[in-house]
BALO-77535 format. One record per residue (C-alpha): residue in three letters; x, y, z. Coordinates in Angstrom, 3 decimals. Example, Ala and Ser with C-alpha at 12.3 -4.5 7.8 and 13.67 -1.06 7.14 Angstrom:
BEGIN
[atom "Ala"; [12.300; -4.500; 7.800]]
[atom "Ser"; [13.670; -1.060; 7.140]]
***
This chain:
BEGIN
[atom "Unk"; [42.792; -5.601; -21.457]]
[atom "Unk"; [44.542; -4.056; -18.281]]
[atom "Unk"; [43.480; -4.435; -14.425]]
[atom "Unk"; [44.671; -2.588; -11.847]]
[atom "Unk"; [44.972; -3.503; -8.203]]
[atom "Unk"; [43.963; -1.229; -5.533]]
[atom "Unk"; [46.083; -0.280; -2.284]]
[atom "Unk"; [45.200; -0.600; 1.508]]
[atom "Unk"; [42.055; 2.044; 0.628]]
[atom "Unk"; [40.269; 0.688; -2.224]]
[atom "Unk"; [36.877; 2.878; -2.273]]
[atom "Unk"; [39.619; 5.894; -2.165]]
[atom "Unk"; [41.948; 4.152; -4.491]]
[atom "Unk"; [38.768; 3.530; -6.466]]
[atom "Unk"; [37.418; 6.985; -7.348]]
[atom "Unk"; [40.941; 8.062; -7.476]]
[atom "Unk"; [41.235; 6.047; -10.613]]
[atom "Unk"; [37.820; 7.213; -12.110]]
[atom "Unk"; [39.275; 10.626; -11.215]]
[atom "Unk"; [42.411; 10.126; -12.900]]
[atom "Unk"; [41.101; 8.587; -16.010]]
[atom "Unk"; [39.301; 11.497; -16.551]]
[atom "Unk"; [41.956; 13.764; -15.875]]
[atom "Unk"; [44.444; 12.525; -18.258]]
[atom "Unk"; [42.060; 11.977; -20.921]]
[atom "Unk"; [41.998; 7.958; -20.861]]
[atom "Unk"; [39.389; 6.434; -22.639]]
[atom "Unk"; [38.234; 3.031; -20.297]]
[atom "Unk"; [35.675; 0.559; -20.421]]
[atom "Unk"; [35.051; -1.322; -17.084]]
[atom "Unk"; [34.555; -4.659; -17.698]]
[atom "Unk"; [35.144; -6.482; -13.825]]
[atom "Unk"; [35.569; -4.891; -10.302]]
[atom "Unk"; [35.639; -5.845; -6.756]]
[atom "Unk"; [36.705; -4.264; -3.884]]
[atom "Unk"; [40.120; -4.727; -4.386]]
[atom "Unk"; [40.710; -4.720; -8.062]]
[atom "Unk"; [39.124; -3.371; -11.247]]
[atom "Unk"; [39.399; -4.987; -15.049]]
[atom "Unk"; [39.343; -2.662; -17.830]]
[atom "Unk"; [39.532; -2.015; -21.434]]
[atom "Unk"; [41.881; 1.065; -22.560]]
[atom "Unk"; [44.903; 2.395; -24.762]]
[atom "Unk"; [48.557; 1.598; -23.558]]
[atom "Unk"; [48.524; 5.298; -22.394]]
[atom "Unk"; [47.031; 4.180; -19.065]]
[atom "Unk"; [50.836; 2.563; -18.826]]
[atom "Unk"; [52.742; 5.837; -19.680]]
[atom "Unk"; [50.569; 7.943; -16.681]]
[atom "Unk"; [50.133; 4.773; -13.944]]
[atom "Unk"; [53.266; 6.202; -11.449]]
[atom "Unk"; [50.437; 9.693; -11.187]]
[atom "Unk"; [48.703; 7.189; -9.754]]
[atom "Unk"; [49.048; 7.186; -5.701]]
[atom "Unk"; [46.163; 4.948; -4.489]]
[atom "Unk"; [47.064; 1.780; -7.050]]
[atom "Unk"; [49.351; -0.621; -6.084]]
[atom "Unk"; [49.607; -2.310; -9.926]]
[atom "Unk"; [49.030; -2.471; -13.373]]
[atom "Unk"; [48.849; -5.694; -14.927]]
[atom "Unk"; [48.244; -6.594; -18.523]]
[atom "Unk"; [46.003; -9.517; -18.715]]
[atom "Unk"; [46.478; -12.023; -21.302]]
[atom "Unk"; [43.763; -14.397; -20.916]]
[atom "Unk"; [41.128; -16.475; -18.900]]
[atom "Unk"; [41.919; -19.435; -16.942]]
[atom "Unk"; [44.892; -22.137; -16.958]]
[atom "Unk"; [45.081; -22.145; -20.611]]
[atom "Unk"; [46.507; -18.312; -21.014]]
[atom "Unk"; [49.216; -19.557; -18.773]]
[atom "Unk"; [50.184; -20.613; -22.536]]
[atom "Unk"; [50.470; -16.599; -23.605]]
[atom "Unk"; [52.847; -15.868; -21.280]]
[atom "Unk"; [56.499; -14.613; -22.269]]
[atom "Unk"; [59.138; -16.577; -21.038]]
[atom "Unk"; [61.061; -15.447; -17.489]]
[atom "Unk"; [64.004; -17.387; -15.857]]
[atom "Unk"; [62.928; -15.637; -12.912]]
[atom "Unk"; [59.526; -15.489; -11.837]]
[atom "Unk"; [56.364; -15.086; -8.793]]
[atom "Unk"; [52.966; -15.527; -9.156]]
[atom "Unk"; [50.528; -13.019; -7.336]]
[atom "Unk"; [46.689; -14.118; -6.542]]
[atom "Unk"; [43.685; -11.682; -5.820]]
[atom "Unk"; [41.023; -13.195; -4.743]]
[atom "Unk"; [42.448; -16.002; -3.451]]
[atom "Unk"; [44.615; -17.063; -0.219]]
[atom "Unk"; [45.674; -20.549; -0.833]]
[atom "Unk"; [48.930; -21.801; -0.414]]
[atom "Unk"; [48.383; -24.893; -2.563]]
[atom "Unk"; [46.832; -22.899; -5.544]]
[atom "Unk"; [49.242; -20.598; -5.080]]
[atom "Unk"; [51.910; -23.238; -5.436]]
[atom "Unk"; [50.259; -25.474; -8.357]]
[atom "Unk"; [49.776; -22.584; -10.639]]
[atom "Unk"; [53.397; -21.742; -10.081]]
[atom "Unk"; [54.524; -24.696; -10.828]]
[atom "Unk"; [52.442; -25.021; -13.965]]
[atom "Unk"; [54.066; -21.579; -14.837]]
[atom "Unk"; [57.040; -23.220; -15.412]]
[atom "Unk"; [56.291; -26.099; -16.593]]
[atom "Unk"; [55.080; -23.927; -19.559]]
[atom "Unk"; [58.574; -22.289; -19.403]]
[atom "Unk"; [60.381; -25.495; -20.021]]
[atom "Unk"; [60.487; -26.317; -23.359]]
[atom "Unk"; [62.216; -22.124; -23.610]]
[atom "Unk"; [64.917; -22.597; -20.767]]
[atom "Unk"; [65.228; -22.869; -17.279]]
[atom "Unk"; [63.334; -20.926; -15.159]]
[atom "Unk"; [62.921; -20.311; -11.292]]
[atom "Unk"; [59.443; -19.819; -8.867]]
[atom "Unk"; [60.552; -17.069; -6.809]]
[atom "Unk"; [58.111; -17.626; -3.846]]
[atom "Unk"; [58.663; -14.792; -0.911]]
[atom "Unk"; [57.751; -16.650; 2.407]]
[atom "Unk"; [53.672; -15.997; 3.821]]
[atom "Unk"; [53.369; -13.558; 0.542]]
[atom "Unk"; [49.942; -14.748; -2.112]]
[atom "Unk"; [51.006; -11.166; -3.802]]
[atom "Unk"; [54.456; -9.960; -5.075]]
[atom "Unk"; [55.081; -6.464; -3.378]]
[atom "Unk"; [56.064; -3.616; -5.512]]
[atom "Unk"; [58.963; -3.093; -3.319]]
[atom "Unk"; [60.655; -7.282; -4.774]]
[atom "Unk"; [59.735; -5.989; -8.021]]
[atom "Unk"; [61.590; -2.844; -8.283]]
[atom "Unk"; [64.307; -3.256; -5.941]]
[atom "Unk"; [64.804; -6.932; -4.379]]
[atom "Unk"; [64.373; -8.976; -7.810]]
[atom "Unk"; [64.145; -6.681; -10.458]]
[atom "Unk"; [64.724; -9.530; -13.678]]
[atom "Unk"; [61.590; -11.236; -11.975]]
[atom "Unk"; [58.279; -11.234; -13.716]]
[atom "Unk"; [55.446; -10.949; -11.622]]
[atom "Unk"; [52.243; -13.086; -13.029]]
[atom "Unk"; [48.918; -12.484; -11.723]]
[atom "Unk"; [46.280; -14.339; -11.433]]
[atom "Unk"; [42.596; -12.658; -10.530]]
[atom "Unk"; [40.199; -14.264; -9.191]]
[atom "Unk"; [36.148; -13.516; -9.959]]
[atom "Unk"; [33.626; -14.575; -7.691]]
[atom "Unk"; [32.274; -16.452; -10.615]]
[atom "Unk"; [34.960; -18.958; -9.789]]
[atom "Unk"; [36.572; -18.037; -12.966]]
[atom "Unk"; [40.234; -16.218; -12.969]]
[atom "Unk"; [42.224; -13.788; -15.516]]
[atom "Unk"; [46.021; -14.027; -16.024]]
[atom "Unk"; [48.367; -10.979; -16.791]]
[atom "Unk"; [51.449; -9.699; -16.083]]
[atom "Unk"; [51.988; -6.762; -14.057]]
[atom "Unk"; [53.876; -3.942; -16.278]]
[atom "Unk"; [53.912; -1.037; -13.809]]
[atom "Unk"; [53.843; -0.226; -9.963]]
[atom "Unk"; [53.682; 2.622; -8.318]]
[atom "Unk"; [56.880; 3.705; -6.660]]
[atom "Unk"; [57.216; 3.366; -3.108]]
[atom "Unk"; [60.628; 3.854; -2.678]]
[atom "Unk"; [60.068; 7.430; -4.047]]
[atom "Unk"; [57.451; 8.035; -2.312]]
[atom "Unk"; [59.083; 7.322; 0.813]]
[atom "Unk"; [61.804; 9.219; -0.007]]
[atom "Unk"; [59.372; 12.585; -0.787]]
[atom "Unk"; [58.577; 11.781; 2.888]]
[atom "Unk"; [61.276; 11.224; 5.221]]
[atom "Unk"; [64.525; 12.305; 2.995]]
[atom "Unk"; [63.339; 15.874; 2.861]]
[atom "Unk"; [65.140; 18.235; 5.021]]
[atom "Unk"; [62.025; 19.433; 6.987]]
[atom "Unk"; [59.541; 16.528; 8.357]]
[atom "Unk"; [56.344; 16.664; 10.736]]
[atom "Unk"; [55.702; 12.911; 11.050]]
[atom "Unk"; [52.889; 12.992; 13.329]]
[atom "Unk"; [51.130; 16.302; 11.503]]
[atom "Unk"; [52.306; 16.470; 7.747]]
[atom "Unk"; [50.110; 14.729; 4.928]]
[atom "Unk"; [51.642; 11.882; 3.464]]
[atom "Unk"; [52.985; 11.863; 0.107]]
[atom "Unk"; [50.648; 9.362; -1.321]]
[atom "Unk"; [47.627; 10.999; -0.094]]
[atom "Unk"; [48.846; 14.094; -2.309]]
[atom "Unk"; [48.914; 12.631; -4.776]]
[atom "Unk"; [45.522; 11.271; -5.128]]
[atom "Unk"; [44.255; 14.295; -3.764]]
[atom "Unk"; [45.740; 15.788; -6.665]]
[atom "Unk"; [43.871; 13.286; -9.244]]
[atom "Unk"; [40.854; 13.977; -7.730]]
[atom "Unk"; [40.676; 17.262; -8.734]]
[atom "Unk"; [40.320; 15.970; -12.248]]
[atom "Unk"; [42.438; 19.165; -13.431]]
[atom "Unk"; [45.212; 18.661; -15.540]]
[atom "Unk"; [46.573; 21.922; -16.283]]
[atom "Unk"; [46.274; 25.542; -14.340]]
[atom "Unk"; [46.835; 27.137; -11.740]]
[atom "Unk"; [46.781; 24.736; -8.225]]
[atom "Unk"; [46.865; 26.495; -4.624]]
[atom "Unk"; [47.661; 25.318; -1.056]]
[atom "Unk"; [46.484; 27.832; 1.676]]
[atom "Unk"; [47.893; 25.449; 4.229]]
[atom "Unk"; [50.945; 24.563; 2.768]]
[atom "Unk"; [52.705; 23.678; 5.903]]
[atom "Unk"; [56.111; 22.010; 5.427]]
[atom "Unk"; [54.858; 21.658; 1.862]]
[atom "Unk"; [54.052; 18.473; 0.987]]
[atom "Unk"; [50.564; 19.383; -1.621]]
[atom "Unk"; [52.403; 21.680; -3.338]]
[atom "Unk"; [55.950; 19.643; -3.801]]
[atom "Unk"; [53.160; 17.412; -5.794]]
[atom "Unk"; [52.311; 19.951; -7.649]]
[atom "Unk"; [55.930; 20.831; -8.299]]
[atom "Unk"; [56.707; 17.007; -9.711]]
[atom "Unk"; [53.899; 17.315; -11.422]]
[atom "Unk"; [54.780; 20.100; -13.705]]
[atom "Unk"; [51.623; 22.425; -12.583]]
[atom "Unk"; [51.969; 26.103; -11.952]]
[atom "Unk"; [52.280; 25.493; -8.148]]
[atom "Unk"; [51.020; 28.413; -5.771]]
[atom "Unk"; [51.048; 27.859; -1.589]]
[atom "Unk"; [50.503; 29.967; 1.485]]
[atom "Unk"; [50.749; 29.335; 5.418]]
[atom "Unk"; [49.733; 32.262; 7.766]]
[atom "Unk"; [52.580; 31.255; 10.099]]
[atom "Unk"; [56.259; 32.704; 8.147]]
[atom "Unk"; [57.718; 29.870; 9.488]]
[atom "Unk"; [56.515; 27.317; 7.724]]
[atom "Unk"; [56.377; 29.042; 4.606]]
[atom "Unk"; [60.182; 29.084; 5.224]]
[atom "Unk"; [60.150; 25.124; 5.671]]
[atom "Unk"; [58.326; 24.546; 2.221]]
[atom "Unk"; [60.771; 26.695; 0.778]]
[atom "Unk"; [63.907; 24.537; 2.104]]
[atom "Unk"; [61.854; 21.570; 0.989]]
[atom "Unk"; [61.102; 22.598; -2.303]]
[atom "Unk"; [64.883; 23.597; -2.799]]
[atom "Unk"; [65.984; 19.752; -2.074]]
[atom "Unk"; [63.177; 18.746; -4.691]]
[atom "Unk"; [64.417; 20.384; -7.469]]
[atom "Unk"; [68.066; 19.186; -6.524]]
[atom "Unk"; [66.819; 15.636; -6.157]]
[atom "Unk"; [64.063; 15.414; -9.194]]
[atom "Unk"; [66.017; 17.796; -11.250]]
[atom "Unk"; [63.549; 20.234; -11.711]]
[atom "Unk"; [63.713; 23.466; -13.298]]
[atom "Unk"; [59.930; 24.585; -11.978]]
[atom "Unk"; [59.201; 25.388; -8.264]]
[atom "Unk"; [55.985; 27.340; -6.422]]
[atom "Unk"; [54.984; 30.888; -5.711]]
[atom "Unk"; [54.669; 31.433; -1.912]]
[atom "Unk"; [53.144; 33.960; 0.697]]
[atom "Unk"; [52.968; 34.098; 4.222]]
[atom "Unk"; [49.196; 34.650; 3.849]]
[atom "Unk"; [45.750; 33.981; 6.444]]
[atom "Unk"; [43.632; 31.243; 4.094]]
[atom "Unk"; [40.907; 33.352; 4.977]]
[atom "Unk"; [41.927; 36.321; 2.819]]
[atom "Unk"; [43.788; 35.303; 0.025]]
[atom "Unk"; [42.003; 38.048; -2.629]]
[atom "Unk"; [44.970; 40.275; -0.755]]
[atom "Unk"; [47.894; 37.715; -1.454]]
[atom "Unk"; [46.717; 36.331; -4.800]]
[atom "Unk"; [45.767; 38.097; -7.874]]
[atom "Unk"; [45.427; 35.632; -10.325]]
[atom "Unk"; [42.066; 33.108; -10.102]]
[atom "Unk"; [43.056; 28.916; -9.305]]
[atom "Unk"; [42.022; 26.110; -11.254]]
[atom "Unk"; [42.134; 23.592; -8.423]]
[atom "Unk"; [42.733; 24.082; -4.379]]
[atom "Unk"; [43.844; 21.063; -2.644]]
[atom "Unk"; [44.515; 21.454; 0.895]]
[atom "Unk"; [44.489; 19.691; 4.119]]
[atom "Unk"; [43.750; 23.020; 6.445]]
[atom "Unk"; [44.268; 22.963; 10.711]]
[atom "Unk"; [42.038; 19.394; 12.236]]
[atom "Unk"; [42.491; 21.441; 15.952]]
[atom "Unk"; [44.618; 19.981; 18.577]]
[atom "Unk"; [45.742; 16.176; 19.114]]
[atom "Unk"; [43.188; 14.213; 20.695]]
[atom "Unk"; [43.872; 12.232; 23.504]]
[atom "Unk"; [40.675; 9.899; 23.848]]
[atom "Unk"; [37.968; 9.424; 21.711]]
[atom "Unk"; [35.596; 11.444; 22.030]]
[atom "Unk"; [31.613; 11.321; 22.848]]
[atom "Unk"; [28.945; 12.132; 20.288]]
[atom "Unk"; [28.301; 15.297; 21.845]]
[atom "Unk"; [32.207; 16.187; 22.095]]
[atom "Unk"; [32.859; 15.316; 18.408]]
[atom "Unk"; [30.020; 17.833; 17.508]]
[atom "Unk"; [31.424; 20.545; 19.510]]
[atom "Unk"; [34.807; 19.869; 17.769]]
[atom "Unk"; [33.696; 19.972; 14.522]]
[atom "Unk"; [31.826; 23.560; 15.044]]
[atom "Unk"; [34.566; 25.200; 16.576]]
[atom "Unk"; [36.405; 24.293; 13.061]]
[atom "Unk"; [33.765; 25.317; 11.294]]
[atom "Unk"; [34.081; 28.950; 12.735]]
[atom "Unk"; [37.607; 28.889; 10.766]]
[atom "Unk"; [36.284; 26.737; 7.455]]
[atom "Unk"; [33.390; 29.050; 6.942]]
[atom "Unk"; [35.398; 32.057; 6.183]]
[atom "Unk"; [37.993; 29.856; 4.323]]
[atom "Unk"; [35.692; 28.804; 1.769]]
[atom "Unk"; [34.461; 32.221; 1.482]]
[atom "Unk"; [37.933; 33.026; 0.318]]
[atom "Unk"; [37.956; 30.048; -1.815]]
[atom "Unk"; [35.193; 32.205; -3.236]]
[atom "Unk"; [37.183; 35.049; -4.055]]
[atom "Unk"; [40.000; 33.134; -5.511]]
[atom "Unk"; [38.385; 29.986; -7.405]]
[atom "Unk"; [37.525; 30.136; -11.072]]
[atom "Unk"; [34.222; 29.313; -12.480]]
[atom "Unk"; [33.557; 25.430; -11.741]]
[atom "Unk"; [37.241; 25.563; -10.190]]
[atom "Unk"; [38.112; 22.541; -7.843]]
[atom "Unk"; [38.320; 22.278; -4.170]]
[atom "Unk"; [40.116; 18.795; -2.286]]
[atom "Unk"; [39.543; 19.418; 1.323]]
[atom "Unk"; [40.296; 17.335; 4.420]]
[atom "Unk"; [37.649; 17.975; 7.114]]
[atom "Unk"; [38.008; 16.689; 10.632]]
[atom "Unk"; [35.915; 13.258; 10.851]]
[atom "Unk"; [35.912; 11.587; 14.642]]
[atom "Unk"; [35.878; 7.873; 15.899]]
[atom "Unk"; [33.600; 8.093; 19.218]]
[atom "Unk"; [34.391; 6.508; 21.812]]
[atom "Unk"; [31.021; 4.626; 22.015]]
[atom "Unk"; [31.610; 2.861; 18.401]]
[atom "Unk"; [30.819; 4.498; 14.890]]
[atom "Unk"; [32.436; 7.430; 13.211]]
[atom "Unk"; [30.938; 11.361; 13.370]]
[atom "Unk"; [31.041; 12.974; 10.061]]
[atom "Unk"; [29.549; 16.565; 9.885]]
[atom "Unk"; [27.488; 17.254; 7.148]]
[atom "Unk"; [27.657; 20.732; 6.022]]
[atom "Unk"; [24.921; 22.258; 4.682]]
[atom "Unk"; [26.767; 26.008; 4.392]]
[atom "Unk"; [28.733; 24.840; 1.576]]
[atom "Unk"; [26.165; 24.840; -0.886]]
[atom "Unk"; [24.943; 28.209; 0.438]]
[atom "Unk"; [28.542; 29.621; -0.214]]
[atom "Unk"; [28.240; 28.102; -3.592]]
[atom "Unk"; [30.246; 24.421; -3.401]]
[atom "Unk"; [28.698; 21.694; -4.668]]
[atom "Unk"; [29.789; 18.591; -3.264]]
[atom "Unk"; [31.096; 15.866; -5.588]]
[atom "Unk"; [32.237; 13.235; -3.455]]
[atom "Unk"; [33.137; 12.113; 0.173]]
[atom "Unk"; [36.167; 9.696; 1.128]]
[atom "Unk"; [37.567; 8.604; 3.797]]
[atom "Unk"; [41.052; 7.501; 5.040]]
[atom "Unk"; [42.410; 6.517; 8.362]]
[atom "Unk"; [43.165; 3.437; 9.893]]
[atom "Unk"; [41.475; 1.919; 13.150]]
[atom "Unk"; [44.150; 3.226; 15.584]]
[atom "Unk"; [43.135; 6.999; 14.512]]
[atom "Unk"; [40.979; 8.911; 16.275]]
[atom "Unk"; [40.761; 11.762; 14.051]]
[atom "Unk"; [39.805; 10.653; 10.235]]
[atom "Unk"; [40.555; 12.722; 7.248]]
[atom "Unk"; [36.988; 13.344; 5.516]]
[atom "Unk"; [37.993; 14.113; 2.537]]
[atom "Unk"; [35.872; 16.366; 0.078]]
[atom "Unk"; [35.547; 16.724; -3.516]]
[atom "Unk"; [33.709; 19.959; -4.480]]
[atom "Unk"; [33.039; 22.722; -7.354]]
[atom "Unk"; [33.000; 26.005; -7.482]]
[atom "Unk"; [30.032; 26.913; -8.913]]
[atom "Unk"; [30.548; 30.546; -9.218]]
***
């Protein structure tokens, strides 16, 4: 039995999982989930794909139900203990300390307890301590908790790197690195051809790259076609990769005269129009979102010409926080006319943002 913990966007983190299961072929059974954490049922293959995983924080191997599988745990001279469900400091510290009194009759062993932290971050476990376990204890709203060990984390230190270490970086505009990636799972396509028809300084289709995937981008604009180039370059130094992506200069909205071959997948976060200063009204936030829509419309209609049979698209539209309270999210009704069925709707942003990535899951149905 395995759960995993979300990150800082669970519902996103959530059907990025689902997504990813069924990409890689995983065979789950759900037995628990919450908002922030889901308890499963699978092979020990969900362990060898986990770091494909960009919206999970962990993946811990649960050994047991309540104080008594404290008992099943391997011995660790250096240890933390990590709650979900919980935030109390005296639980926190009791079942830490029963931890090693379990421990005692094996050898010494230390609590390692990070100051103000209920939950061991990824970044103590593979850099600041790595010889420390990290045991987790889940908490149900029955009352009732699960104990495991976590056995995987995703990466943030790489990551990171993918971000700001590259020699070309847009901080403000550029996708982050993590959102890729589970943009990339929720295609549900494992193998094929992928595209990027807004490549920009390249982070979708360095994803693709690491990924193994036959990578294709474009960019109307030669300029940044030549950035994702010089960042691709320093990928396959860094990663040591021998694979890298096919590029054009090419207009998204007419990529039958760039591309001959048909895509798999298209994952893409395409222009969100200018930087807003305010929030806007109701009425502004529509008037946005049409204006885009003159330059989606045609896009998709290229997606058309390009897209296999029940091919993939992962699009970020524009979403808007108003400045009256609530979010606008268009609902377009032209997709389905052009053929796109619509699979799912996330989104991500955080409450300082005034533009939100809606982000769509569609098919291509021909």
């Amino acid at each position: 039995m395995y759960a995993v913990i979300f990150g800082k966007n669970p519902r996103l983190s959530e059907a990025e999982f689902h997504a990813f299961v069924r990409r890689f072929n995983l065979k789950v059974e759900i037995i628990d989930s919450t908002r922030d954490w889901m308890v499963f049922n699978s092979s020990s293959k969900v362990g060898r794909y986990f770091h494909w995983l960009g919206g999970s924080l962990k993946l811990v191997r649960i050994v047991g139900e309540g104080e008594e599988a404290i008992r099943e745990l391997e011995y660790a001279r250096l240890f933390t203990v990590s709650l979900y469900g919980r935030d109390d400091w005296k639980l926190w510290r009791r079942l830490g300390s029963e931890v090693k009194r379990h421990f005692k009759s094996e050898g010494p062993s230390k609590f390692f307890k990070p100051a103000k932290t209920y939950a061991m971050p990824a970044e103590l476990i593979l850099k600041g301590f790595p010889e420390t376990k990290d045991f987790v204890f889940i908490f149900r709203e029955n009352g009732s908790f699960l104990v495991g060990e976590t056995i995987r984390v995703t990466d943030p230190f790489e990551l990171k790197k993918l971000d700001v270490e590259r020699p070309v970086q847009r901080p403000v505009l550029a996708i982050p690195p993590r959102l890729a990636r589970i943009m990339v799972n929720l295609t549900e396509v494992r193998k094929g051809n992928f595209l990027d028809p807004f490549c920009g300084i390249g982070t979708v289709v360095q994803e693709f790259v690491l990924q193994g995937l036959s990578a294709y981008g474009s960019d109307r604009d030669p300029e940044r076609v030549r950035e994702t180039k010089r960042n691709l370059a320093w990928l396959r130094r860094e990663f040591r990769l021998k694979n890298s992506a096919h590029l054009e200069v090419c207009d998204a909205r007419k990529l039958k005269r760039c591309f001959r071959q048909r895509f798999d997948a298209i994952v893409t976060e395409p222009y969100l129009g200018k930087p807003l200063r305010r929030n806007p009204s109701r009425g502004e936030a529509i008037r946005l979102a049409n204006e885009l829509d003159r330059l989606y419309y045609p896009v998709f209609e290229s997606f058309g010409d390009v897209l296999k049979r029940n091919g993939r698209v992962v699009f970020v539209f524009p979403a808007y926080r108003l400045s009256g309270g609530g979010i606008y999210r268009k609902e377009r009704k032209w997709l389905g006319k052009l053929g796109f069925e619509v699979l799912g709707k996330y989104t991500d942003h955080e409450e300082r943002h005034r533009l939100i990535r809606d982000i769509h899951v569609l098919r291509y149905r021909g």
